[in-house]
N, CA and C atoms as a LAMMPS dump frame, in Angstrom:
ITEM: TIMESTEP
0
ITEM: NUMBER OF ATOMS
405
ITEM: BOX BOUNDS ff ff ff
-5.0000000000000000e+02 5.0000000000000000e+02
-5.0000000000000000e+02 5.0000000000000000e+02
-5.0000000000000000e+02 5.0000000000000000e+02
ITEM: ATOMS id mol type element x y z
1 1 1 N 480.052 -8.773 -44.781
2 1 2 C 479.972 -7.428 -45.341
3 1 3 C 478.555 -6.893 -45.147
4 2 1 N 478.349 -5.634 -44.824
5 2 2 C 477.161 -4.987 -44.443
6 2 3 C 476.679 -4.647 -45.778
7 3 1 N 475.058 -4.886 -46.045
8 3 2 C 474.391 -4.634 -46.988
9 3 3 C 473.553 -2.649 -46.925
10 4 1 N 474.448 -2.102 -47.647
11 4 2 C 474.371 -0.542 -47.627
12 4 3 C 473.48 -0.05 -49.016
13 5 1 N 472.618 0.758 -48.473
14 5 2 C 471.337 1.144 -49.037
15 5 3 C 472.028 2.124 -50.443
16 6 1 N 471.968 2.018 -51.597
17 6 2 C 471.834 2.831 -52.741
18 6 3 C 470.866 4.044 -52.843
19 7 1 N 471.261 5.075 -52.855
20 7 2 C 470.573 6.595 -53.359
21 7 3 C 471.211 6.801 -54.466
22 8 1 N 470.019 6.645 -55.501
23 8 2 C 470.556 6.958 -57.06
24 8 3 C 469.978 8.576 -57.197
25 9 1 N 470.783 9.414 -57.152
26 9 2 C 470.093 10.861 -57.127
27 9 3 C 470.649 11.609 -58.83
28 10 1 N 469.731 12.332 -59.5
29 10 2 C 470.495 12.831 -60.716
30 10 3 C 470.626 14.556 -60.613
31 11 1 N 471.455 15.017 -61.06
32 11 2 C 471.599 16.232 -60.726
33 11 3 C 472.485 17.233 -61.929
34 12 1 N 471.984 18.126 -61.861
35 12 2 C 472.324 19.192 -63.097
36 12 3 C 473.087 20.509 -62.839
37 13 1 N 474.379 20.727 -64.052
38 13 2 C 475.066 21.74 -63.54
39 13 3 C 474.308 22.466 -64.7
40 14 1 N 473.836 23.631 -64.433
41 14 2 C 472.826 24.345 -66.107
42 14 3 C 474.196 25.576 -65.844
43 15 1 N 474.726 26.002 -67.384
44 15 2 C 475.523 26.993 -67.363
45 15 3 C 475.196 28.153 -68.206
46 16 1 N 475.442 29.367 -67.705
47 16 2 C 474.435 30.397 -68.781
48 16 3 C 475.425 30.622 -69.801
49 17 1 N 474.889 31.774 -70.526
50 17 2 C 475.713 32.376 -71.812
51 17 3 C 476.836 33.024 -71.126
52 18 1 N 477.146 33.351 -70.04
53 18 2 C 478.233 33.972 -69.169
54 18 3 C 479.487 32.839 -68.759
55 19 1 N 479.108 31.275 -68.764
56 19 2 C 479.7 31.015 -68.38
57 19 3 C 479.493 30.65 -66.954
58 20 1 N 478.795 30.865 -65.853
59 20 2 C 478.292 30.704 -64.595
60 20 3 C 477.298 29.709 -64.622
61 21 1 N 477.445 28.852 -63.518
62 21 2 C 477.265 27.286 -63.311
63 21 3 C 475.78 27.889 -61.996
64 22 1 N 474.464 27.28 -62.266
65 22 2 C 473.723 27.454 -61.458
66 22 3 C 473.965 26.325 -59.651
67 23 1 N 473.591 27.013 -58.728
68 23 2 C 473.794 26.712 -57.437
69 23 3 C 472.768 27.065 -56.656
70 24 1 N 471.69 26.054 -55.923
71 24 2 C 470.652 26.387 -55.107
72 24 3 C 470.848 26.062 -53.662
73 25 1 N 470.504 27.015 -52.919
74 25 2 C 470.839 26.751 -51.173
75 25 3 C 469.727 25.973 -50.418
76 26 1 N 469.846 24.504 -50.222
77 26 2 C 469.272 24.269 -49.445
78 26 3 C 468.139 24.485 -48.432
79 27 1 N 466.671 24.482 -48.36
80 27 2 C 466.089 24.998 -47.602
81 27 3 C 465.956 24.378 -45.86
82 28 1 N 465.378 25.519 -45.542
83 28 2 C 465.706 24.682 -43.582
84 28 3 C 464.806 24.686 -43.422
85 29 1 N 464.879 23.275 -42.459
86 29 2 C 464.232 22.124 -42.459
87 29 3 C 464.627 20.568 -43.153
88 30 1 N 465.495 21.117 -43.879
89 30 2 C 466.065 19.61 -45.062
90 30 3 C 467.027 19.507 -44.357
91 31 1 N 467.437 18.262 -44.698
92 31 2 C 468.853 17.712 -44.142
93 31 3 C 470.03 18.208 -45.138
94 32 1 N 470.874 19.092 -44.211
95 32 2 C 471.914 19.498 -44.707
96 32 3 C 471.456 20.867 -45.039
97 33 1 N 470.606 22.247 -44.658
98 33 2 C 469.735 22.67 -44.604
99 33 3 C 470.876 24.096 -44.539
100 34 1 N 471.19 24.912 -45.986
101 34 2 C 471.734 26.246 -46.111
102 34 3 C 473.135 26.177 -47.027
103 35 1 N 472.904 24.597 -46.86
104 35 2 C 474.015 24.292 -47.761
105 35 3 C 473.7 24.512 -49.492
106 36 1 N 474.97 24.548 -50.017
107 36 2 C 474.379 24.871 -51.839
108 36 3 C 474.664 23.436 -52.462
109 37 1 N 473.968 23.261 -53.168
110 37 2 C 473.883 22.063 -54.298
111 37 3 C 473.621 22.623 -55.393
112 38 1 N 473.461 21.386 -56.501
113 38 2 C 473.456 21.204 -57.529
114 38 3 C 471.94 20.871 -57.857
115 39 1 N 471.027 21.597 -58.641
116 39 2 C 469.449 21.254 -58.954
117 39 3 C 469.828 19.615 -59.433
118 40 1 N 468.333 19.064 -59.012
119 40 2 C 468.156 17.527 -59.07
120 40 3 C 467.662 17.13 -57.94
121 41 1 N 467.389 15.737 -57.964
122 41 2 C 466.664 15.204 -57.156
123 41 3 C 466.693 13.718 -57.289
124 42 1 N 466.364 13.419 -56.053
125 42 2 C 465.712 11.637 -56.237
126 42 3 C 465.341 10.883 -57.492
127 43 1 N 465.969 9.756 -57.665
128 43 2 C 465.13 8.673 -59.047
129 43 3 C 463.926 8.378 -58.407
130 44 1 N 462.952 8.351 -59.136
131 44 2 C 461.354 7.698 -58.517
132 44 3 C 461.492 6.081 -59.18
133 45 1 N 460.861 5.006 -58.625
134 45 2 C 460.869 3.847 -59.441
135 45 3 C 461.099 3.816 -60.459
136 46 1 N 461.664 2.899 -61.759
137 46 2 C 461.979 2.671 -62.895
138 46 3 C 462.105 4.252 -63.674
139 47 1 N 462.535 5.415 -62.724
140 47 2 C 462.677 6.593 -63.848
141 47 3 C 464.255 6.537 -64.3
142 48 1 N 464.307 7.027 -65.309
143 48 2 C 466.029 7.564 -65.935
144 48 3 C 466.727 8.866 -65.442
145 49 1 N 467.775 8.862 -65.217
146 49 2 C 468.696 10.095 -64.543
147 49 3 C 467.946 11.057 -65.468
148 50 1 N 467.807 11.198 -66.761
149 50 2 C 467.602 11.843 -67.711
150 50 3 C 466.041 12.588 -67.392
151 51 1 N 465.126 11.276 -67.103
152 51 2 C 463.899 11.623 -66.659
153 51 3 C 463.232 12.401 -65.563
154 52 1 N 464.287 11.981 -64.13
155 52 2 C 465.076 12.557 -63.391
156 52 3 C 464.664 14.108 -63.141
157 53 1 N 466.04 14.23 -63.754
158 53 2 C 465.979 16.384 -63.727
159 53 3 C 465.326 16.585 -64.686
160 54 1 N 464.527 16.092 -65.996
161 54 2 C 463.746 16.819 -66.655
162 54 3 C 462.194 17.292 -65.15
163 55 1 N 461.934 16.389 -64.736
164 55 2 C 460.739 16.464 -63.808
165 55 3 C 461.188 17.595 -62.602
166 56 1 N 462.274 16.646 -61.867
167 56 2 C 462.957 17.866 -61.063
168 56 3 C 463.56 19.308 -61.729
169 57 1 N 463.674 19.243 -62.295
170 57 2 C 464.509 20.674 -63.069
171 57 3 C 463.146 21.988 -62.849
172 58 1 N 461.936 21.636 -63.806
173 58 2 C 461.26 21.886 -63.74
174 58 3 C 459.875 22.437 -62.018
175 59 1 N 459.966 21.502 -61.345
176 59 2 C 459.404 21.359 -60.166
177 59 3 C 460.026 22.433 -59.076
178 60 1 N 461.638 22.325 -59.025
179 60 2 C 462.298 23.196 -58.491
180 60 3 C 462.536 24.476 -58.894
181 61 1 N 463 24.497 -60.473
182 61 2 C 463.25 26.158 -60.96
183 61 3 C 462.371 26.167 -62.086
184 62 1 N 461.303 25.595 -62.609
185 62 2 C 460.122 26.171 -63.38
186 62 3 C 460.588 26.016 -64.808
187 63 1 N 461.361 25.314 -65.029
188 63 2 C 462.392 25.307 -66.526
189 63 3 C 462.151 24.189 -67.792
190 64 1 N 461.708 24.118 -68.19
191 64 2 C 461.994 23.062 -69.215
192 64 3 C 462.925 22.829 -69.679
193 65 1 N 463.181 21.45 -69.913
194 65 2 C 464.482 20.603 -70.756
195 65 3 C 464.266 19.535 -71.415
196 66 1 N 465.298 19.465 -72.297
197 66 2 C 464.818 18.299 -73.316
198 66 3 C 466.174 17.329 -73.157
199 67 1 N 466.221 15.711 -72.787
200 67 2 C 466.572 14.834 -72.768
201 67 3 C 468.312 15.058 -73.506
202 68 1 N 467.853 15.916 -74.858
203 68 2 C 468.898 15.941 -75.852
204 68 3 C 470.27 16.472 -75.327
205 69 1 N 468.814 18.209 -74.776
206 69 2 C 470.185 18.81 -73.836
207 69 3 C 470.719 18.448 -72.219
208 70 1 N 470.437 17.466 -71.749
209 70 2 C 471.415 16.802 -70.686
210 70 3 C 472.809 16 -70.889
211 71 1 N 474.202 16.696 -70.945
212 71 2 C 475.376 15.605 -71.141
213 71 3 C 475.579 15.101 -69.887
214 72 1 N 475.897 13.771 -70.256
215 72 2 C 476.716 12.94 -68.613
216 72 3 C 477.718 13.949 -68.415
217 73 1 N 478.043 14.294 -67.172
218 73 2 C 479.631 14.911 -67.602
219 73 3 C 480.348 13.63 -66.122
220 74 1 N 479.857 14.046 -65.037
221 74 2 C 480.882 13.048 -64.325
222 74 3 C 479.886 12.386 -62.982
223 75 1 N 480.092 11.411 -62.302
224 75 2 C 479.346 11.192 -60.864
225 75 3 C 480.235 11.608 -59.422
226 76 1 N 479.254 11.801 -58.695
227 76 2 C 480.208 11.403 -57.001
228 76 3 C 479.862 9.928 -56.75
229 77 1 N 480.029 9.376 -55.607
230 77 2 C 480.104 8.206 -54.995
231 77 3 C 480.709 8.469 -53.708
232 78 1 N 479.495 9.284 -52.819
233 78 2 C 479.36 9.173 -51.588
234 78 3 C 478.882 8.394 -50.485
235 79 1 N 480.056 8.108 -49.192
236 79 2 C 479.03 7.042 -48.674
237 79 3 C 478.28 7.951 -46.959
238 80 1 N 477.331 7.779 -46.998
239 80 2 C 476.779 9.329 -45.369
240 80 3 C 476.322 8.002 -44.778
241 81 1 N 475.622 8.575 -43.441
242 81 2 C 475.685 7.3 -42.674
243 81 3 C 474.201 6.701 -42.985
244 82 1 N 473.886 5.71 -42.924
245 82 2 C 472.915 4.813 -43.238
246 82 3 C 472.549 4.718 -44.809
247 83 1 N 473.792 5.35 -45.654
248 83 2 C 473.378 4.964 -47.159
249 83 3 C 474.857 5.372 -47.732
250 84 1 N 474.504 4.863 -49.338
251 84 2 C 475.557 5.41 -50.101
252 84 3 C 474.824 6.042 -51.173
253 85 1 N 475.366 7.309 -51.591
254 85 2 C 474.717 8.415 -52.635
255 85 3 C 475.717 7.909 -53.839
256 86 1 N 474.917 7.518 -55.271
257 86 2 C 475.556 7.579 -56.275
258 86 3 C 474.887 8.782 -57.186
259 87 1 N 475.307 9.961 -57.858
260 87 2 C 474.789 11.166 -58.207
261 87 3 C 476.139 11.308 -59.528
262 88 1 N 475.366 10.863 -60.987
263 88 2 C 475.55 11.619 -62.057
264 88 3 C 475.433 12.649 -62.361
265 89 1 N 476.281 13.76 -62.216
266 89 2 C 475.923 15.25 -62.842
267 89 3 C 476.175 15.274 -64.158
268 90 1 N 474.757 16.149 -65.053
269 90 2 C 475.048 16.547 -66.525
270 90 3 C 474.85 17.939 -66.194
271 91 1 N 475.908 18.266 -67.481
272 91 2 C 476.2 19.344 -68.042
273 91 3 C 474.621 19.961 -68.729
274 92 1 N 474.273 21.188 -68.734
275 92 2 C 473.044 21.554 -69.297
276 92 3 C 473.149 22.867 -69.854
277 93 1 N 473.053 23.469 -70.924
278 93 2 C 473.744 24.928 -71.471
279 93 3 C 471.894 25.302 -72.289
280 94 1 N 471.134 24.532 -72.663
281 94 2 C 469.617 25.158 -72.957
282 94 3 C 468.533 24.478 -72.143
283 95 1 N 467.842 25.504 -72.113
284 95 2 C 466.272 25.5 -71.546
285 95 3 C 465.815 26.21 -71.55
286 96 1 N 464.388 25.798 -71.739
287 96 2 C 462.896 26.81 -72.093
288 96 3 C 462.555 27.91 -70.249
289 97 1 N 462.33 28.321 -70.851
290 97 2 C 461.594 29.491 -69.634
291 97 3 C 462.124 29.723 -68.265
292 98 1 N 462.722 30.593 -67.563
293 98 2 C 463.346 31.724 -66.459
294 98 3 C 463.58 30.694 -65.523
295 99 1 N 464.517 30.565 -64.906
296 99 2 C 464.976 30.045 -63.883
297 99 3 C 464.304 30.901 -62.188
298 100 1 N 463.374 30.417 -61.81
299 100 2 C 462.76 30.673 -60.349
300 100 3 C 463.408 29.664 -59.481
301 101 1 N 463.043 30.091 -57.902
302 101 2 C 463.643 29.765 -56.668
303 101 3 C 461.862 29.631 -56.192
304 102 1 N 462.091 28.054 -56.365
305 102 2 C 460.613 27.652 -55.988
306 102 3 C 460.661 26.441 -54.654
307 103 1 N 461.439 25.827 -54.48
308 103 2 C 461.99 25.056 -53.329
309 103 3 C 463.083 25.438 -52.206
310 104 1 N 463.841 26.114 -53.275
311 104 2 C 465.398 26.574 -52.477
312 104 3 C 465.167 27.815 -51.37
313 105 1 N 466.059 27.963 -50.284
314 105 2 C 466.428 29.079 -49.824
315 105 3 C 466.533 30.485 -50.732
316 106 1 N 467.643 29.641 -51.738
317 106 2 C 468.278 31.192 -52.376
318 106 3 C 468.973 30.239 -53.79
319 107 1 N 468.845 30.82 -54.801
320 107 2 C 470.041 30.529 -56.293
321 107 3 C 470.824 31.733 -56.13
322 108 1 N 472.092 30.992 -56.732
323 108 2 C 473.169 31.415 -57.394
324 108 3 C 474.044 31.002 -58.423
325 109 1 N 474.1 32.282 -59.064
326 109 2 C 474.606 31.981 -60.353
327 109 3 C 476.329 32.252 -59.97
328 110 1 N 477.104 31.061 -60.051
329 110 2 C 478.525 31.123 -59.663
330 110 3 C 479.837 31.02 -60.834
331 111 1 N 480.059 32.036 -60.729
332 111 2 C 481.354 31.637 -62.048
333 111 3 C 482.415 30.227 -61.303
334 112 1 N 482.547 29.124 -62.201
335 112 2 C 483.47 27.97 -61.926
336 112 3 C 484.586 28.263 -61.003
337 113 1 N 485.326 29.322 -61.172
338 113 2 C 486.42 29.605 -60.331
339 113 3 C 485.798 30.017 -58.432
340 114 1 N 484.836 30.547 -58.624
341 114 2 C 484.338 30.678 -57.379
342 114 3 C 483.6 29.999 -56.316
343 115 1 N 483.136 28.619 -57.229
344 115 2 C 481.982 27.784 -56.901
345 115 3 C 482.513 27.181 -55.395
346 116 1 N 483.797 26.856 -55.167
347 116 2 C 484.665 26.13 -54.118
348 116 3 C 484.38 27.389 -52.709
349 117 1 N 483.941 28.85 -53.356
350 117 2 C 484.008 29.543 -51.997
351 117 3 C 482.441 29.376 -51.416
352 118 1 N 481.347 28.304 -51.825
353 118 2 C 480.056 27.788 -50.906
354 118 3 C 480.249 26.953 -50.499
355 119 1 N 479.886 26.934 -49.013
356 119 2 C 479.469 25.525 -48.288
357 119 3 C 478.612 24.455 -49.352
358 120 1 N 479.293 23.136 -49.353
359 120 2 C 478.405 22.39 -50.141
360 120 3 C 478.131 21.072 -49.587
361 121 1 N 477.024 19.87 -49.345
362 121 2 C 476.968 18.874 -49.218
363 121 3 C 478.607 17.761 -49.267
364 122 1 N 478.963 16.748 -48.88
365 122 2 C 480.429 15.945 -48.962
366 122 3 C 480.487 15.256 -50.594
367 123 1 N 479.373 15.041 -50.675
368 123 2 C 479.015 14.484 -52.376
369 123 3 C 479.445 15.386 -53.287
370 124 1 N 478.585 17.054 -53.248
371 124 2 C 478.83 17.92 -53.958
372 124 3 C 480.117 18.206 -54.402
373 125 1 N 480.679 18.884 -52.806
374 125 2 C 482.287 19.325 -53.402
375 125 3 C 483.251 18.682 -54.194
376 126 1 N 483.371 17.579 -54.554
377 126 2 C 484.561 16.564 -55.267
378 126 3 C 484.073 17.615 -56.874
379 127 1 N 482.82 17.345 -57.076
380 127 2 C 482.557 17.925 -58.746
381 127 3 C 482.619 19.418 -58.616
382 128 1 N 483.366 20.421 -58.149
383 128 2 C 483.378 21.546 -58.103
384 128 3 C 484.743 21.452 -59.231
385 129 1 N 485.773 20.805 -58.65
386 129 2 C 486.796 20.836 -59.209
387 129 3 C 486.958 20.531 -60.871
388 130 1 N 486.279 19.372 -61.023
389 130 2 C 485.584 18.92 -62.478
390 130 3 C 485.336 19.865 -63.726
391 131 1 N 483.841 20.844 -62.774
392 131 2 C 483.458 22.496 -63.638
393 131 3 C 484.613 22.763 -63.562
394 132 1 N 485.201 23.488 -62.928
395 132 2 C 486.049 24.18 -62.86
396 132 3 C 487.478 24.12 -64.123
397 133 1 N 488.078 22.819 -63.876
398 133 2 C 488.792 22.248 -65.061
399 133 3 C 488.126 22.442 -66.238
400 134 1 N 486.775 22.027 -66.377
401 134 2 C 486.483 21.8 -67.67
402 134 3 C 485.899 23.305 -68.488
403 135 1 N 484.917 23.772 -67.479
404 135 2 C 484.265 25.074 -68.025
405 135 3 C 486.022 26.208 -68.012
């Protein structure tokens, strides 16, 4: 059996008072580059999913969050070629200060029913369906 590399990535669906699930487009130059995801990022050594998007959350859209308000809601378990992506998404409904487009191409704010009409990463799309059911 081939020994296949782990990407522990954590990632956040933040939903406003409307009901609409945040979505950032990929910038070019990145791999997978125009596509929309889910804010988050890479685990750094010994950090927590939790620890995670508080750092990334912030870094990417300028936001503060507190530990409290991150719920698990579900993971993917993707395998791309030369690795396998394991990516917990939480649910996130508060945070401190304006959501900016500081890494991304472009944000969007997507109502659940619509989220399935963006191109998304192979990881991403499985949890579209998830929001969607649940929100």
């Amino acid at each position: 059996m081939a020994v296949v590399k782990l990407l522990l990535v954590a990632a956040a669906a933040l939903v406003d008072a409307d009901g609409r699930v945040l979505i950032c487009q990929r910038p070019e130059g990145k791999q997978l580059a125009g596509l929309w995801e889910f804010p988050g990022g890479k685990l750094e050594p010994g950090e927590t999913p939790e620890a995670c998007l508080i750092r990334e959350l912030d870094e990417e859209l300028g936001i503060e969050v507190s530990a409290a308000c991150l719920a698990p809601f579900v993971f993917a378990s993707h395998g791309y070629d030369g690795f396998h992506l394991l990516m917990p998404l939480y649910l996130c409904r508060r945070w401190q200060g304006f959501v900016q487009k500081r890494e991304h191409q472009a944000l969007a704010w997507v109502e659940p029913m619509k989220l399935a009409d963006y191109p998304m990463p192979p990881a991403d799309r499985p949890l579209v369906a998830y929001l969607r059911d649940f929100l």
